[in-house]
C-alpha positions as CSV (number, residue, x, y, z in Angstrom):
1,X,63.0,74.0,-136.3
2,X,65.9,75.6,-138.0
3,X,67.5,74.1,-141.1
4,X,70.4,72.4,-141.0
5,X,73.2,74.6,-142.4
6,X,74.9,73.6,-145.8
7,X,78.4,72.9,-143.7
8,X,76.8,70.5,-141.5
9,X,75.5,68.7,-144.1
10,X,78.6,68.2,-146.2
11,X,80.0,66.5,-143.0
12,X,76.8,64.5,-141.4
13,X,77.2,61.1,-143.9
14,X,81.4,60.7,-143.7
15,X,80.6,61.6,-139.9
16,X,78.0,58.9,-139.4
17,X,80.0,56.5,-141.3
18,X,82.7,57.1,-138.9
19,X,80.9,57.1,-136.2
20,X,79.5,53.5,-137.8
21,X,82.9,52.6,-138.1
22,X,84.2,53.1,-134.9
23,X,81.5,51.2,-132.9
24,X,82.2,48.5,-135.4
25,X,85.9,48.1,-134.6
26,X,85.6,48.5,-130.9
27,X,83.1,45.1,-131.3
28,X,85.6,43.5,-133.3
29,X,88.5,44.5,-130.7
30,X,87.0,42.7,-127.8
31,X,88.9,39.4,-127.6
32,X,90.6,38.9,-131.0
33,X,91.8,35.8,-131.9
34,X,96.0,36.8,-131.3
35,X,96.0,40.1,-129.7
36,X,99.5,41.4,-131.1
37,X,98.3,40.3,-134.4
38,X,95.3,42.2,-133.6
39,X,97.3,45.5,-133.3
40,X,99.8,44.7,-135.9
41,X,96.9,45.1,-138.2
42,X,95.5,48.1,-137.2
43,X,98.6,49.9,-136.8
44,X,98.0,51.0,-140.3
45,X,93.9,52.2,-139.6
46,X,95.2,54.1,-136.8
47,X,96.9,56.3,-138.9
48,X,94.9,56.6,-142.1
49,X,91.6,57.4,-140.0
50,X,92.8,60.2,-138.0
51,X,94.9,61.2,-141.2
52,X,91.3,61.4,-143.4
53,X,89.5,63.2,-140.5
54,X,92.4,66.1,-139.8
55,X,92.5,66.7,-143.5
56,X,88.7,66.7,-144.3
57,X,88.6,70.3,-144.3
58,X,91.2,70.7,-146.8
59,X,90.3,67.0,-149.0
60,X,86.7,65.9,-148.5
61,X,85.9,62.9,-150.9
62,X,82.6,61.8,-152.6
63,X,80.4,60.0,-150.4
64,X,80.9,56.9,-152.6
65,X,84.2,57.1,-152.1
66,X,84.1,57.1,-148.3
67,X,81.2,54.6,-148.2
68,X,83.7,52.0,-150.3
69,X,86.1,52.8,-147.8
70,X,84.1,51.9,-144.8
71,X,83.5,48.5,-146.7
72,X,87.0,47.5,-147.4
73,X,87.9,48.6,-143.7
74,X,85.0,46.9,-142.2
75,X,86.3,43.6,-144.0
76,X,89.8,44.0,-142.6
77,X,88.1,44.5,-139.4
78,X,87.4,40.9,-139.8
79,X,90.4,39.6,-140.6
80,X,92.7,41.5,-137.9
81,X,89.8,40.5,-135.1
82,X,90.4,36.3,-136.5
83,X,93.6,36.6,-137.9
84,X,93.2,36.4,-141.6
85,X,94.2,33.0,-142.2
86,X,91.9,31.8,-139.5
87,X,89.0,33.7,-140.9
88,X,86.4,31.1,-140.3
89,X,84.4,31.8,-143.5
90,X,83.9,28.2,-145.0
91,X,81.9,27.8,-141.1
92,X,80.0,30.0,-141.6
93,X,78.4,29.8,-145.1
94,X,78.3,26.3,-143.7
95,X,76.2,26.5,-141.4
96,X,74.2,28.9,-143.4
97,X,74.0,26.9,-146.8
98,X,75.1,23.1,-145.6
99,X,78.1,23.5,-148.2
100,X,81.7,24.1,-148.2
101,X,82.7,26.8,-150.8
102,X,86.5,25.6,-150.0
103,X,85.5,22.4,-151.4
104,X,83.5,23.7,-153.7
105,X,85.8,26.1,-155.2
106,X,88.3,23.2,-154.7
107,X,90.6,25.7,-151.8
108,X,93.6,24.4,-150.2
109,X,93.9,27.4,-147.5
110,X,92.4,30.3,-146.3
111,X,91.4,32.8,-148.8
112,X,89.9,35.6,-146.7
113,X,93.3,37.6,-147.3
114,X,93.4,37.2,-150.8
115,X,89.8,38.5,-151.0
116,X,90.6,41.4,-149.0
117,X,94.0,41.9,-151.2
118,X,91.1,42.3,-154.6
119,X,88.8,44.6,-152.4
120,X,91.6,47.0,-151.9
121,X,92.1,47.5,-155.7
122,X,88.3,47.3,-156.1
123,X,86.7,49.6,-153.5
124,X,89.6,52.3,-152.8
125,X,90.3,52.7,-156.5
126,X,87.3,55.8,-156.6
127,X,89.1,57.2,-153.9
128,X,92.3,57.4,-155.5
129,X,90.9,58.9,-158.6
130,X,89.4,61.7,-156.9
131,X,93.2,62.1,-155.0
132,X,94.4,62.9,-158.0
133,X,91.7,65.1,-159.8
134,X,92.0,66.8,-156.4
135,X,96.3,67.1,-156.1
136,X,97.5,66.0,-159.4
137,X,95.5,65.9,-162.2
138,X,96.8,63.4,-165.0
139,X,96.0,63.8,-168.5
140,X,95.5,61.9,-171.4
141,X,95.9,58.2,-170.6
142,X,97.8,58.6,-167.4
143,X,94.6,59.6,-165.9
144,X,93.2,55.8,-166.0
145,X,96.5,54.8,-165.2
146,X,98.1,56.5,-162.5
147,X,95.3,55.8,-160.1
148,X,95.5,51.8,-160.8
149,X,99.5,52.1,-160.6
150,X,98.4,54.3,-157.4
151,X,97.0,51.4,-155.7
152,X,99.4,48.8,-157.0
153,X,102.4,50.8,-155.6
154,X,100.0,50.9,-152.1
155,X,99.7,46.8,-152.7
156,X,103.2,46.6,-152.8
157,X,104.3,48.8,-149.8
158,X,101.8,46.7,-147.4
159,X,103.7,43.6,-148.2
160,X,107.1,45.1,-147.7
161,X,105.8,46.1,-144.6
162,X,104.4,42.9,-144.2
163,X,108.1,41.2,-144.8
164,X,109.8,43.8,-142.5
165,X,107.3,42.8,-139.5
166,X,108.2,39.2,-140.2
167,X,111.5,39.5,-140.3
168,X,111.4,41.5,-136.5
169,X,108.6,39.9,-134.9
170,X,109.5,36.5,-135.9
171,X,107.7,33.5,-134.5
172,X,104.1,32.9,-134.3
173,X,103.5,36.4,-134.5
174,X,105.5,37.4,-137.4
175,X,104.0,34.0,-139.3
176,X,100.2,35.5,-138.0
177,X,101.0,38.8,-139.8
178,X,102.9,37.8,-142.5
179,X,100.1,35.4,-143.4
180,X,101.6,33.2,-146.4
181,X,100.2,29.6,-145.4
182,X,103.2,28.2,-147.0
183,X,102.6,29.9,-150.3
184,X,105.9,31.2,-151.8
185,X,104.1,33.3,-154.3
186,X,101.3,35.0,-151.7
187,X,103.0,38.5,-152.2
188,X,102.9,38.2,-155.9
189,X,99.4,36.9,-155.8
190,X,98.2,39.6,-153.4
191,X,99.4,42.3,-155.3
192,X,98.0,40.5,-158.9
193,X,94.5,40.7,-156.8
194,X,94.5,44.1,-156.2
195,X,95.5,45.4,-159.0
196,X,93.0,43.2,-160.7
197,X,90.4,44.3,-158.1
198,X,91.7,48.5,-159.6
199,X,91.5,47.5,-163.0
200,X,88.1,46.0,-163.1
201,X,86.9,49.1,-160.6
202,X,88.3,51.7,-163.3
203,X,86.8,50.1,-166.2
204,X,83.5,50.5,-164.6
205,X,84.0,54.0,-163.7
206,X,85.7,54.4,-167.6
207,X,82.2,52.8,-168.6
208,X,79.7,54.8,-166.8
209,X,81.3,57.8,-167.5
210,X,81.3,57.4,-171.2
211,X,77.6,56.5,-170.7
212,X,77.3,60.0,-169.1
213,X,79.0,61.5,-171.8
214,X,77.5,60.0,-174.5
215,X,73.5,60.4,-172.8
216,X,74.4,64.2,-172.3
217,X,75.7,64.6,-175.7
């Protein structure tokens, strides 16, 4: 049997993570909770997947990188198929445990969202660091910065975005996508979750790489 060739295996894991991927959404797309919501919160998956595959030749990332992406879209899978304030969550560890982490944790409203908001600065920050060793390489301190200001600025566009379909949408569908639950402060709070969620993924990165350093030296 002939051996694979080098080219084919630079693509085979990001290919069967798409692959993964797509069979994953296509579950989660059969009878979502709110169909426009559904799509509302894709619109933004539709673009950035084809976008990533187009452009692999020219920007392929780590495999880490593209395996902490299929996480964080895998758990927004989750909320666009429920509708992320309806994220049944507290059910389910329910039924698995016999306890109520809302209660627990003392929750007055869904948190699915916000937990999503933290993954988005904790898993895609790796990615954005390579974006910019790749494009733009910052020095000195604005390389630990500019990635964690990266996402932030991200975090801030998808609630303006958020705000704008409100505001045109209106109704039950614009209050689905917008997703406040009466909290005045949920855009604040999302964005203070994901760049919380970057900070604490670039310290770890900062940490292991000074371990590297410091083993090889």
């Amino acid at each position: 049997m002939p051996d694979i060739s080098p080219h084919r295996r630079r693509y085979a894991y990001p290919a069967a993570l798409l692959a993964g991927f797509l069979l994953y959404a296509f579950a989660l797309a059969i009878r979502p909770w709110f169909r426009q919501d559904w799509l509302l919160e894709n619109l933004v998956v539709f673009a950035v997947v084809p976008l990533l595959v187009a452009t692999v030749n020219r920007l392929q990332f780590s495999n880490r990188a593209y395996t902490l992406l299929f996480v964080f879209l895998c758990a927004h899978e989750i909320g666009a198929h429920y509708t992320y304030s309806m994220v049944p969550y507290d059910a389910a560890l329910r039924a698995l445990t016999g306890q109520s982490v809302d209660a627990l944790l003392g929750f007055h409203r869904n948190h699915y969202d916000r937990l999503v908001h933290f993954l988005f600065g904790l898993l895609l920050l790796p990615l954005a660091v390579e974006l910019f060793e790749a494009k733009a390489p910052p020095r000195g301190v604005w390389r630990w910065l500019m990635p964690v200001l990266f996402i932030e600025s991200l975090s801030a566009v998808f609630e303006l975005i958020e705000w704008l379909a409100a505001s045109v949408f209106g109704g039950d569908l614009g209050q689905a996508y917008l997703g406040t639950q009466g909290d005045v402060w949920d855009a604040q709070r999302d964005m203070a979750l994901a760049l919380f969620g970057a900070t604490i993924a670039q310290l770890v990165m900062a940490f292991f790489r000074w371990r590297r350093r410091a083993t090889a030296g």
